[in-house]
DRENMIFI-309262 format. One line per field, with one value per residue (C-alpha): residue number from 1; z, y negated, x negated. Coordinates in nm, 4 decimals. Example, Ala and Ser with C-alpha at 12.3 -4.5 7.8 and 13.67 -1.06 7.14 Angstrom:
BEGIN
n <- c(1; 2)
zz <- c(0.7800; 0.7140)
yy <- c(0.4500; 0.1060)
xx <- c(-1.2300; -1.3670)
***
This chain:
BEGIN
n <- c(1; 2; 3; 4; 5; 6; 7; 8; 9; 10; 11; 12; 13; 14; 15; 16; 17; 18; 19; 20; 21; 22; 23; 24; 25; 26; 27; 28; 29; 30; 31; 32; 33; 34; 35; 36; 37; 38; 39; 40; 41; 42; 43; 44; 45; 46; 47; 48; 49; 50; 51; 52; 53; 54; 55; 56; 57; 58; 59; 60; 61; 62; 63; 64; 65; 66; 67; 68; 69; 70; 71; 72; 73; 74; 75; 76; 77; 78; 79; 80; 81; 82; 83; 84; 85; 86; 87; 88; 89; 90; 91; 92; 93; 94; 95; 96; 97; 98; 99; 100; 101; 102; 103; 104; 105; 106; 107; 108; 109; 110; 111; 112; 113; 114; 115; 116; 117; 118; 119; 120; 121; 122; 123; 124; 125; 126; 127; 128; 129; 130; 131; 132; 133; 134; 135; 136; 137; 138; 139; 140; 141; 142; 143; 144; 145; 146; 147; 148; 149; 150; 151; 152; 153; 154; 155; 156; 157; 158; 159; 160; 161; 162; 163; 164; 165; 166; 167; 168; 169; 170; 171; 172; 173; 174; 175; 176; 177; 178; 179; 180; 181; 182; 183; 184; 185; 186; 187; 188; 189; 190; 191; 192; 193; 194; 195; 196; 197; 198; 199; 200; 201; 202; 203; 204; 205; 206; 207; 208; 209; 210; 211; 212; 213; 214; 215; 216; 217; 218; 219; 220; 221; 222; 223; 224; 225; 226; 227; 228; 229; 230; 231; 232; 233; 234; 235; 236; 237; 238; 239; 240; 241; 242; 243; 244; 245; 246; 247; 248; 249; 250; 251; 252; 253; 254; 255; 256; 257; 258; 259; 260; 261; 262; 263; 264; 265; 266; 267; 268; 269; 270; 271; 272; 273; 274; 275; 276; 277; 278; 279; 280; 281; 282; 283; 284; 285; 286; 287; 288; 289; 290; 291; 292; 293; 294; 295; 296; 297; 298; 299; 300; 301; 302; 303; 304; 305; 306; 307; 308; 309; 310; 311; 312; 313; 314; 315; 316; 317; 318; 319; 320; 321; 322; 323; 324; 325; 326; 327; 328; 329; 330; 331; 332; 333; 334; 335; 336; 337; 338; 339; 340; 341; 342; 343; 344; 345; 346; 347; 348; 349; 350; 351; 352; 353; 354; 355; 356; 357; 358; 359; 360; 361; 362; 363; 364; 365; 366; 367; 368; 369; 370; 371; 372; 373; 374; 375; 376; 377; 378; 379; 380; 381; 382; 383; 384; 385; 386; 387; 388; 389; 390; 391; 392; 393; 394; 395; 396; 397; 398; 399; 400; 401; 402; 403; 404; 405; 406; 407; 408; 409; 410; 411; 412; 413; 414; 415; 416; 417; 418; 419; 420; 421; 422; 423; 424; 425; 426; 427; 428; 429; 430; 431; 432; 433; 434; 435; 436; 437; 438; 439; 440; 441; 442; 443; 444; 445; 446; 447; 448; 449; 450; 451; 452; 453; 454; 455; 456; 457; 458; 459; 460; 461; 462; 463; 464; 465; 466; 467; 468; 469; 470; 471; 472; 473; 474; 475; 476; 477; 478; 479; 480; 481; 482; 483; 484; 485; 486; 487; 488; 489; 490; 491; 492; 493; 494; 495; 496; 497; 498; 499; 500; 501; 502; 503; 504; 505; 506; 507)
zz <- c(9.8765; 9.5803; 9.6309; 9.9733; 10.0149; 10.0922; 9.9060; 10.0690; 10.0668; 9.9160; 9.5563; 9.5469; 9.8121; 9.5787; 9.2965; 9.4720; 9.6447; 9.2510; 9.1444; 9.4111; 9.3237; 9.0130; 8.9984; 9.2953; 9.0644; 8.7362; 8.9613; 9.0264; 8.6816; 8.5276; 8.8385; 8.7676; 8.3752; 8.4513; 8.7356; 8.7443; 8.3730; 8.5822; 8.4965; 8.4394; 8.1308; 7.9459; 7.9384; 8.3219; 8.3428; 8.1343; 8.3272; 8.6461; 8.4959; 8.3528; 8.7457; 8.8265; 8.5851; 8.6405; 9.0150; 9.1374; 9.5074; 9.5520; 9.2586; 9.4561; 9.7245; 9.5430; 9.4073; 9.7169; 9.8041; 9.4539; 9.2378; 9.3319; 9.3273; 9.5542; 9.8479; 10.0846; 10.0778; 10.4109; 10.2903; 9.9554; 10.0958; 10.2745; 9.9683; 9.7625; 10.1097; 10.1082; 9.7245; 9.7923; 10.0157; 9.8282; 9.5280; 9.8041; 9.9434; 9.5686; 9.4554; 9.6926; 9.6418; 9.2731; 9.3228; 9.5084; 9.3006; 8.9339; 8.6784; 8.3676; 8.0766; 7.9570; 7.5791; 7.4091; 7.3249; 7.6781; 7.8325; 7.7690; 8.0127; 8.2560; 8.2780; 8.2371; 8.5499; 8.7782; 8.6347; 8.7532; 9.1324; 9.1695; 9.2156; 8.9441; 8.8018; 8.9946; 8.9170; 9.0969; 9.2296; 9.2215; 9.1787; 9.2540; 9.1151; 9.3531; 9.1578; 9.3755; 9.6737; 9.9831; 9.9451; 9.8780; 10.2039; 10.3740; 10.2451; 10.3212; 10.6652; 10.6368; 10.5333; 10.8702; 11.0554; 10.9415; 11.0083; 11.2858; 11.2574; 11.0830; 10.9479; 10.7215; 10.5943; 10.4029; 10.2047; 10.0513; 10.2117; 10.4835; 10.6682; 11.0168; 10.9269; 10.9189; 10.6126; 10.7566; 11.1312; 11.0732; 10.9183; 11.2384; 11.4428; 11.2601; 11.3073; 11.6844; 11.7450; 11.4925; 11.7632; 12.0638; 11.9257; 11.9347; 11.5551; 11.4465; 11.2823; 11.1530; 10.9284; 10.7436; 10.5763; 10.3467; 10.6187; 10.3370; 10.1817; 10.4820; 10.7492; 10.4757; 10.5575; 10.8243; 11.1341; 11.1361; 11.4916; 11.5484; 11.3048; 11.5054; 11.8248; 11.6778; 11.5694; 11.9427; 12.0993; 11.8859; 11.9874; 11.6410; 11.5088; 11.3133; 11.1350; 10.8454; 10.5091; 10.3918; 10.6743; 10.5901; 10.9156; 10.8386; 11.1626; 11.1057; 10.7667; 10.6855; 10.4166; 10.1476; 9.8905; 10.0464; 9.8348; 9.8158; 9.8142; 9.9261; 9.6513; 9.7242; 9.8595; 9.9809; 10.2593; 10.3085; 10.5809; 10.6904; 10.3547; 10.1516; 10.0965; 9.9582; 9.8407; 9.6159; 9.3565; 9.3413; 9.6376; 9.9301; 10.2898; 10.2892; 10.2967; 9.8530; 9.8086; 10.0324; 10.2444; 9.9574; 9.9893; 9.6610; 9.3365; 9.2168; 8.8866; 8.9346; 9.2731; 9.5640; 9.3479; 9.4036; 9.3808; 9.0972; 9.2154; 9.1069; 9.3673; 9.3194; 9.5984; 9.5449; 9.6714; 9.6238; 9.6087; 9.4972; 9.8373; 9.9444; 9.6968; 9.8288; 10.1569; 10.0620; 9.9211; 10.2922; 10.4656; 10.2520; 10.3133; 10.6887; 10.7143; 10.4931; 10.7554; 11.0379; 11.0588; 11.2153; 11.0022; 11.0531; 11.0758; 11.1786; 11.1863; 10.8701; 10.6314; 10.3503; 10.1716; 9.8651; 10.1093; 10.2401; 9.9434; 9.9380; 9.9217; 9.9872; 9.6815; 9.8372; 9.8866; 9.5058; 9.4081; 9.6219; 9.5105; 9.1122; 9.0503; 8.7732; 8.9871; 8.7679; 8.8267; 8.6887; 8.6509; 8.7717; 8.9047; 9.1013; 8.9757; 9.2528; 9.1898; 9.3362; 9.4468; 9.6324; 9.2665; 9.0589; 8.7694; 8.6547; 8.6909; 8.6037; 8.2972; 8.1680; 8.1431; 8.0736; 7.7425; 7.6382; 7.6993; 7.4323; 7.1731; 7.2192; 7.1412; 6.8396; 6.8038; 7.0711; 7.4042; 7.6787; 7.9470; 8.2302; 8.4395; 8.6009; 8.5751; 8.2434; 8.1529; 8.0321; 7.9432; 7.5925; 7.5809; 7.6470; 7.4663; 7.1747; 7.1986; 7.2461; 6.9552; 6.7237; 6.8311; 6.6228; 6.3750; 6.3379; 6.3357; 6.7349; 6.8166; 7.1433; 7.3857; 7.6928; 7.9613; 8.1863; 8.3715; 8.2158; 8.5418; 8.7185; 9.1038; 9.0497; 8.8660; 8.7822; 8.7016; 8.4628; 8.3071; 8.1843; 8.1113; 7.8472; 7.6899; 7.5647; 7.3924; 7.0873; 6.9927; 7.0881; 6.8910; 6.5609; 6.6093; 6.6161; 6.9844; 7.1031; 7.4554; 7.6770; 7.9373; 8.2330; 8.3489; 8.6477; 8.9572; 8.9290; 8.9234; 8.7466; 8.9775; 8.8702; 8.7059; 8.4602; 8.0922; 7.8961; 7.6027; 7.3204; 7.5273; 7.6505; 7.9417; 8.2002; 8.4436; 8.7286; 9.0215; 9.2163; 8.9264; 8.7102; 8.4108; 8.4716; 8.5785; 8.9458; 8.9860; 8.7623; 8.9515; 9.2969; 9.4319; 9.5231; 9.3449; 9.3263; 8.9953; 8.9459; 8.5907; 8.5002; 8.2231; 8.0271; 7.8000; 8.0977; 8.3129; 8.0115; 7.9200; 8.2497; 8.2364; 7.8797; 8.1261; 8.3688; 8.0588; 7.9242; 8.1923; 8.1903; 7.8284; 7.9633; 8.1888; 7.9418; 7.6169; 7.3123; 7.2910; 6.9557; 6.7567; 6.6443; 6.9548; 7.1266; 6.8553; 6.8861; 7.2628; 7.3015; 7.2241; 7.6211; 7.6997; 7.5194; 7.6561; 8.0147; 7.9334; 7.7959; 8.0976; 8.3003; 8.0970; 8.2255; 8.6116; 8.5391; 8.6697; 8.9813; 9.0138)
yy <- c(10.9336; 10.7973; 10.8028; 10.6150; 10.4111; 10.4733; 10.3767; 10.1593; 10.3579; 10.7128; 10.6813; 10.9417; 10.7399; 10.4102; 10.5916; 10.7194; 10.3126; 10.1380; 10.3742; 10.3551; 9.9544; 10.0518; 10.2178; 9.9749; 9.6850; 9.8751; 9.9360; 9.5628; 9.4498; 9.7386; 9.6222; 9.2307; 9.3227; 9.4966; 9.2401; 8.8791; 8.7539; 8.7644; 8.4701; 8.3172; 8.0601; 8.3058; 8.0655; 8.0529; 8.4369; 8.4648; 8.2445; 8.3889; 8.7334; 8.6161; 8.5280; 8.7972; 9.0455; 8.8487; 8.7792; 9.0710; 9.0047; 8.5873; 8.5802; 8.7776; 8.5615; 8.2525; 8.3988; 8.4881; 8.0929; 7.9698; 8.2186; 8.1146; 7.8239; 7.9594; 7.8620; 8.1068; 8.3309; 8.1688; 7.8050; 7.8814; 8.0473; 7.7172; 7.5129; 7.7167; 7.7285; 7.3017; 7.3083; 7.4433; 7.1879; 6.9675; 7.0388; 7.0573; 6.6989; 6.5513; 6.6913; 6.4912; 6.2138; 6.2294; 6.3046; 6.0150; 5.7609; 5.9175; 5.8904; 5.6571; 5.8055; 5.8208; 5.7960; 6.0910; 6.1628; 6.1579; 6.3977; 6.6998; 6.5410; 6.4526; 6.8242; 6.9534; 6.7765; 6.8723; 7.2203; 7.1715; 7.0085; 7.0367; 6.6280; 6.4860; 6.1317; 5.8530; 5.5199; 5.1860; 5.1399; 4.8141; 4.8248; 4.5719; 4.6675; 4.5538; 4.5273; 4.3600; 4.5805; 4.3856; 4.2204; 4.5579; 4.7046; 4.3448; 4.4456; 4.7660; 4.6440; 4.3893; 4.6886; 4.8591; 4.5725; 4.5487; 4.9354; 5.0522; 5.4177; 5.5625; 5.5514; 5.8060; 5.7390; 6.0058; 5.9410; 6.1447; 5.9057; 5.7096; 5.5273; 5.2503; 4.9948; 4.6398; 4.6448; 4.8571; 4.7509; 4.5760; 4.8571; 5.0607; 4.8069; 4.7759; 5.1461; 5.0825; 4.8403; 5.0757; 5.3359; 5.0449; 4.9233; 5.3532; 5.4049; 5.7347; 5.7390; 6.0206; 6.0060; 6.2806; 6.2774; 6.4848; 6.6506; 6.6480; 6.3309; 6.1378; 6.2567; 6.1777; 5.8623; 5.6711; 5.6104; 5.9315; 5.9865; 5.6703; 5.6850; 6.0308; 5.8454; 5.5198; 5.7286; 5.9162; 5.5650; 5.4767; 5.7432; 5.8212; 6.2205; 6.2924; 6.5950; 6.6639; 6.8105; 7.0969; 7.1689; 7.3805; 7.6117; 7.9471; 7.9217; 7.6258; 7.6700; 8.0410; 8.1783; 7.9680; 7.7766; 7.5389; 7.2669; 7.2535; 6.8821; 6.6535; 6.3571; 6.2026; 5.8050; 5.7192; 5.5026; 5.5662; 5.3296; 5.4068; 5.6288; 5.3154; 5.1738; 5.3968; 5.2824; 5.5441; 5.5200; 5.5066; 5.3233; 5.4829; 5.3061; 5.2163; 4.9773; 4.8275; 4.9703; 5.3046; 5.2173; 5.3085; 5.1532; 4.8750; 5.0124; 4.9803; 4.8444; 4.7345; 4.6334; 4.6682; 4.8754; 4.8295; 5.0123; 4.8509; 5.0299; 5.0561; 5.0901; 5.0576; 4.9308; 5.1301; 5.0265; 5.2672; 5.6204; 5.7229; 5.6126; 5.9468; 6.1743; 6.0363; 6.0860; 6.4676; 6.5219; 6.3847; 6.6242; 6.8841; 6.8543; 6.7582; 7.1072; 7.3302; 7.1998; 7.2296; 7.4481; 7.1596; 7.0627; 6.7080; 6.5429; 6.1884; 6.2180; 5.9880; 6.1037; 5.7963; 5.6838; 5.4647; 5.1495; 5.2622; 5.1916; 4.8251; 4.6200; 4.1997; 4.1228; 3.7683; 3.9334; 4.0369; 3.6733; 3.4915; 3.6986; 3.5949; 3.9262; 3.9631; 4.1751; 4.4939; 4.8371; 5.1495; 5.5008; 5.6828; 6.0832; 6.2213; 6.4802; 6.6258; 6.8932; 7.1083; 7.4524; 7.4892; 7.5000; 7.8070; 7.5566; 7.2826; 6.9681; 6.7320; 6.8546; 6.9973; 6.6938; 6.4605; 6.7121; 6.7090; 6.2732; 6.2983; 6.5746; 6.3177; 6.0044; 5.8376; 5.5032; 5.4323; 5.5523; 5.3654; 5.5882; 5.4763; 5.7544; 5.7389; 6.0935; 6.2634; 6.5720; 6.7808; 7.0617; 7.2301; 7.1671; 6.8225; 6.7379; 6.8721; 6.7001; 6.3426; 6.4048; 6.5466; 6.2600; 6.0344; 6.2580; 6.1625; 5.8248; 5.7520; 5.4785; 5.5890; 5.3722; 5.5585; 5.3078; 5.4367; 5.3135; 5.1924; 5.3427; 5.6307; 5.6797; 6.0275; 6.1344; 6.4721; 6.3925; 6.0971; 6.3459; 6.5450; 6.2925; 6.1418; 6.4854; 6.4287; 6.0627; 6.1965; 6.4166; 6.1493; 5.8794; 6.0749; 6.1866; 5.8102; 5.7117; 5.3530; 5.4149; 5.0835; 5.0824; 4.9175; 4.6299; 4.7539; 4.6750; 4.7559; 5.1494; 5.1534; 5.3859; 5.3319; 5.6414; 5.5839; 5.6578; 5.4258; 5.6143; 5.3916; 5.1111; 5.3479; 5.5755; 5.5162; 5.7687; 5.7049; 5.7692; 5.9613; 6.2864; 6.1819; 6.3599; 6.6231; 6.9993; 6.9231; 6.7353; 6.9674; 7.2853; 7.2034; 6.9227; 6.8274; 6.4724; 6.2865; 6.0836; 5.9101; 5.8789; 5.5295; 5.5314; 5.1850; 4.9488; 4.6633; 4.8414; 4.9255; 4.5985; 4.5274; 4.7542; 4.6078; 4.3017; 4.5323; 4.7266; 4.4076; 4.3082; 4.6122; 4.5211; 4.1467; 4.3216; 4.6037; 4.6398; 4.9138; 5.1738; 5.2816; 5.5757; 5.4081; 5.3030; 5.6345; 5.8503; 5.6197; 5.7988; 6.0164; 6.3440; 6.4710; 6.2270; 6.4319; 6.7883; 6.6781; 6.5835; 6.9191; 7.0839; 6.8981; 6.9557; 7.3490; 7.2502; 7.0268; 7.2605; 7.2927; 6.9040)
xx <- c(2.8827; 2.6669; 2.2953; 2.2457; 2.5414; 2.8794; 3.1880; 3.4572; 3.7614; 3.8242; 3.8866; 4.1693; 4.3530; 4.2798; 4.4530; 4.7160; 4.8028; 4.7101; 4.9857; 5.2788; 5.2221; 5.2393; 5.5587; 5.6911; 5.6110; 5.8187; 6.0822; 6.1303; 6.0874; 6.3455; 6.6553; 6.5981; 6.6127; 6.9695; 7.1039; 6.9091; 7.1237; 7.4237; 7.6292; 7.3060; 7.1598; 7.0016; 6.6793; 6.6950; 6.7094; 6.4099; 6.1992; 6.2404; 6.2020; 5.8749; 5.7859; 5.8612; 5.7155; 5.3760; 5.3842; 5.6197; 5.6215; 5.5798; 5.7912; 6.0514; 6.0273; 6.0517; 6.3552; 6.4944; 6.4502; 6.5751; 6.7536; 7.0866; 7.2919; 7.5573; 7.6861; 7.7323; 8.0524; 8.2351; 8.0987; 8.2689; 8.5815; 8.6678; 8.5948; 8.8682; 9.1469; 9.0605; 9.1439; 9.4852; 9.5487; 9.4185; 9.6985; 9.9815; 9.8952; 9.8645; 10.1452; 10.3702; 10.1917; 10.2184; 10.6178; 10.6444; 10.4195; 10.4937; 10.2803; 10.2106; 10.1137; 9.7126; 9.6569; 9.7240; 9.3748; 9.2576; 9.4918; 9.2600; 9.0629; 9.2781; 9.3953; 9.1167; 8.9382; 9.3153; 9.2699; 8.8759; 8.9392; 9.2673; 9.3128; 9.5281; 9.5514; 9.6792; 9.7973; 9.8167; 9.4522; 9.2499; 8.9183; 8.6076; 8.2857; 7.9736; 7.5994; 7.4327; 7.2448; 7.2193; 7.5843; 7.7297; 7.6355; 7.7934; 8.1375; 8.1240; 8.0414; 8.3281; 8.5621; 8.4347; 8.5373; 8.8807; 8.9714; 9.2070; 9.2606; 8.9606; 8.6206; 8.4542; 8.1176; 7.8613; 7.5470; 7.2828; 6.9768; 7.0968; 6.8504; 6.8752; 6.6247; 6.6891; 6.9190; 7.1689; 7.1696; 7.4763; 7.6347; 7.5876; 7.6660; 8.0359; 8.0895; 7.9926; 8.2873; 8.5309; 8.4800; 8.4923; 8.8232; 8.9650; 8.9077; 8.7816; 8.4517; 8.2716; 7.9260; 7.7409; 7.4188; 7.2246; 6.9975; 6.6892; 6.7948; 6.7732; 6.5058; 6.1956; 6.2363; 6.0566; 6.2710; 6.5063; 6.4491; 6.6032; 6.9020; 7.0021; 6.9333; 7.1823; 7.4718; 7.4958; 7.4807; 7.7456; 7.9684; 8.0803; 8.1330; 7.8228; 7.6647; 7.3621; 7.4613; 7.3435; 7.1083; 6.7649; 6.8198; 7.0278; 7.1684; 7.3458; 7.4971; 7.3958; 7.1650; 7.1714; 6.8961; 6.6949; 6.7020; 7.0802; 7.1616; 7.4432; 7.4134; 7.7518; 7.7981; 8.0976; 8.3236; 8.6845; 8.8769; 9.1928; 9.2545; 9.3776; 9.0504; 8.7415; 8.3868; 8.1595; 7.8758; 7.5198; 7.3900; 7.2906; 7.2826; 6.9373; 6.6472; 6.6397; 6.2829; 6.3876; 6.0792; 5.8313; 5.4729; 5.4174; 5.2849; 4.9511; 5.0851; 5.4263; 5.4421; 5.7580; 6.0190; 6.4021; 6.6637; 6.9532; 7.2841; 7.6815; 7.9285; 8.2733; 8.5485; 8.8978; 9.2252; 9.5301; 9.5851; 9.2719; 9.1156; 9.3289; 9.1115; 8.7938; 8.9294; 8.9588; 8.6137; 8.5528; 8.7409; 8.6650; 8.2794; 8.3475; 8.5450; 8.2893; 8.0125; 8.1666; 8.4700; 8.7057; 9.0432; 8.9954; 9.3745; 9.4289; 9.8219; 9.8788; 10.1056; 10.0493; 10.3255; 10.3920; 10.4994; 10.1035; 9.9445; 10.0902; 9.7521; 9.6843; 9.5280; 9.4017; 9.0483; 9.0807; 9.1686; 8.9123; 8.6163; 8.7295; 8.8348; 9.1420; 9.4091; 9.4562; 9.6367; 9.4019; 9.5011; 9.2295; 9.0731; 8.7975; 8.5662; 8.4157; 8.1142; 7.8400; 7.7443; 8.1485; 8.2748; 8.2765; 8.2014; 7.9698; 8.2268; 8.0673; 7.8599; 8.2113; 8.3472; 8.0644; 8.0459; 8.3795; 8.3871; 8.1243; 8.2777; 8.5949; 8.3333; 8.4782; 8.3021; 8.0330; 7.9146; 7.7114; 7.5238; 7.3522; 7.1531; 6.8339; 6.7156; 6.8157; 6.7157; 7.0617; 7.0787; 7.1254; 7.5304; 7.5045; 7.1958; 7.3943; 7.7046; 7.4620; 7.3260; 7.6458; 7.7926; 7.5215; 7.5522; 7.9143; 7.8882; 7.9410; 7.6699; 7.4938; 7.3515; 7.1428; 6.9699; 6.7089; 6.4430; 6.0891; 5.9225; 6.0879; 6.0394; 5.9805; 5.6849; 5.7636; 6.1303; 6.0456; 5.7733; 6.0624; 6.3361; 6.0478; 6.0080; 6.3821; 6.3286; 6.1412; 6.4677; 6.7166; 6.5244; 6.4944; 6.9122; 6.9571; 7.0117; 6.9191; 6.7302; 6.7049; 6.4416; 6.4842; 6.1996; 5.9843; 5.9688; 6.3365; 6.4901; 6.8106; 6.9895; 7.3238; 7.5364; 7.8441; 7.9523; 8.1924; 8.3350; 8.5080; 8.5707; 8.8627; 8.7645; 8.4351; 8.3192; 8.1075; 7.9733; 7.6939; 7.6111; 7.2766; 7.2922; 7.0094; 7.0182; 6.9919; 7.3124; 7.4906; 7.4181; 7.2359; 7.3970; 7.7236; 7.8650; 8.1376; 8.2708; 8.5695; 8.7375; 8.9038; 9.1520; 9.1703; 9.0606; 9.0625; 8.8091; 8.6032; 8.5602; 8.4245; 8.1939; 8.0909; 7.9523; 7.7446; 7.6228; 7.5368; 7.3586; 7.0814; 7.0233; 6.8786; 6.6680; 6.5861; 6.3740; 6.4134; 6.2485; 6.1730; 6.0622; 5.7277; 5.6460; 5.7024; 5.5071; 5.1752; 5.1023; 4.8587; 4.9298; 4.8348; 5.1149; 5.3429; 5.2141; 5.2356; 5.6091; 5.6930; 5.4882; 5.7224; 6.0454; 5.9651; 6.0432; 6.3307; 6.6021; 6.4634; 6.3168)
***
């Protein structure tokens, strides 16, 4: 008691909480010190340490939420017992196709991506490459149509609106006509879009096998980080015929309300049509994620052969399309894999660069191993093309890919930017007019480490050159950026990009 009024707690009992906090608080920051730069970027480690040296408790939690890109240890068990059957199945199909030889430069990477997902090169497929949005979900449909033992369908945002109806619709009379079907979709990727009630209520009227990636609830697929994504797009009929790439089964403008300045955005998108053996590996990264969710080996009693793999080329020919053989590989990724796929061999595509590389990605913010090799490669002499978007769909995300253009222009780098209204969504690399990769993986943190992609390798100088005619393409609907243009922002421009450079791991 001081003069007439009372204090509000004993001071001695103050002390005594301040310092158990105290010491509480020490204790947390000395066991993260010792344990959280486990097999962690040292510049990750630090930043969560930070968080949680100056917000002890939230900062816990928030690590609890987000400190790990792990799948849980049964999710990751099954991954590794699908990989060995995985390299049993190959194998005999590799024995019985054999293989023709890659040039001798690329072999690193072909053995490295086997030694990476245990799916080796394979030769003999024939491959289409769709552009155009609305027209690539038709033939997809079309594909659906002309199935008659199975159907297996999974996309990161897949959404019933009147785009896709049809789509539905085919799988409808797949499963009318006794074909198996079974969809997934990225739980988060999907139900932020208007009408997910009714895409749920679609596929059960279909009658089709159906279950949500990487669902938020531990209960369903155990303790695990929330925003762990799905990011893969792909179709697989009858496991000779397999679509993947960039698109998703959606609406164009994903149902997004105009923009003040730009107006209705849309979506540009690569997809690529496969016919051959490689339809089997995207069959696997099927199974395997169908197996990983839900426990269930799923076996459709076909045991493909060479004589299997035997495809009418008559569709090829009608739709002007030069009837080629590739030798190609799948590079699957995500959280199953002990490593980063897809950044591993993204990096060493580049360190191999010898004359010019063309990237396409719409969110690109790598990280310090890639950024690296971009710019070594300039500094050798490689010429280095990089097409993004003018206007990115997501504001924090575009923040921090600009952050990176400053650095790139000065190392030499021509960046291409896209005309708005249109998102250039589309993901591939061509590397010396020799080797293209591509896919579903943007080249930022996210895709390296939280979600799980798919990206198949083509070995060639024929498919290359094709691509030369879709790269061509963005750089009609593109203009340069340049160096003088970019340093005559204002300078808040450039501290709101850095600001949101800081988050890009996590974006």
């Amino acid at each position: 008691m001081i003069g007439p009024f009372p204090l509000p707690f004993d001071s001695t009992a103050g002390a005594v909480t301040v310092g158990i906090l105290f010491v509480l608080n020490l204790v947390i920051v000395v066991v993260t010190l010792f344990t959280i730069g486990h097999n962690r970027r040292p510049t990750t480690a630090v930043a969560w340490l930070l968080a949680i040296t100056l917000i002890p408790y939230l900062g816990l939690l928030l690590f609890a939420f987000f400190g790990t890109n792990r799948l849980p240890r049964a999710r990751r068990k099954k991954q590794a017992e699908f990989d060995n059957i995985i390299r049993e199945a190959t194998n005999e199909v590799q024995n019985s196709l054999g293989l023709t030889p890659i040039p001798e430069q690329y072999r690193p990477i072909s053995t490295l991506a086997r030694e990476l997902t245990a799916i080796p090169h394979l030769p003999g497929n024939r491959i289409q490459i769709h552009d155009v949005y609305n027209p690539t979900i038709d033939a997809m449909t079309a594909e659906i149509d002309r199935a008659h033992s199975y159907v297996h369908v999974t996309f990161y945002a897949m959404g019933y609106d009147d785009v896709t109806t049809e789509f539905f619709d085919a799988l409808e009379r797949a499963v009318k006509r006794g074909v198996t079907v079974r969809v997934m979709y990225d739980q988060v990727g999907s139900f932020r879009y208007p009408g997910y009630a009714k895409l749920k209520k679609r596929l059960d009227e279909i009658g089709c096998a159906w279950h949500r990636l990487y669902s938020i609830w531990p209960w369903e697929g155990g303790w695990q980080r929330v925003d762990l994504r799905n990011h893969r797009k792909l179709v697989v009929v009858d496991g000779r015929v397999g679509w993947m790439g960039s698109q998703n089964l959606i609406a164009r403008d994903y149902h997004r309300k105009p923009n003040r300045k730009y107006g209705q955005l849309q979506w540009q998108d690569l997809m690529v049509r496969v016919a051959g053996p490689m339809a089997l590996g995207l069959d696997a990264v099927f199974r395997s994620d169908w197996y990983v969710e839900t426990g269930e080996m799923a076996d459709d009693g076909i045991d493909p052969t060479t004589e299997d793999f035997a495809f009418d080329d008559a569709q090829d020919r009608a739709a002007g399309e030069v009837v080629k053989l590739y030798d190609c590989q799948l590079v699957p990724s995500g959280p199953g894999y002990e490593h980063e796929n897809n950044l591993r061999i993204f990096t060493q595509l580049l360190y191999m660069a010898r004359e010019k590389v063309v990237i396409a990605s719409p969110y690109f913010a790598p990280d310090d191993s890639m950024r690296y090799a971009i710019t070594t490669a300039v500094q050798r002499g490689v010429e280095v093309h990089l097409h993004v978007s003018e206007h990115g769909d997501q504001f924090f995300t575009q923040h921090a890919q600009q952050s990176y253009y400053e650095e790139l222009l000065r190392a030499g780098v021509r960046i291409w930017l896209y005309r708005a209204p249109y998102i250039l969504h589309a993901k591939h690399m061509t590397v010396d007019g020799e080797v293209t990769i591509l896919g579903s993986s943007n080249m930022d943190m996210r895709s390296f480490t939280l979600n799980a992609e798919v990206m198949l390798i083509v070995y060639g100088q024929d498919f290359a050159h094709r691509m030369e005619w879709v790269e061509h393409s963005y750089r009609v609907q593109s203009r340069e950026l340049t160096l003088e243009e970019w340093m005559a922002r204002p300078r808040t421009h450039f501290a709101f990009d850095d600001l949101c450079r800081l988050t890009s791991v996590v974006q």
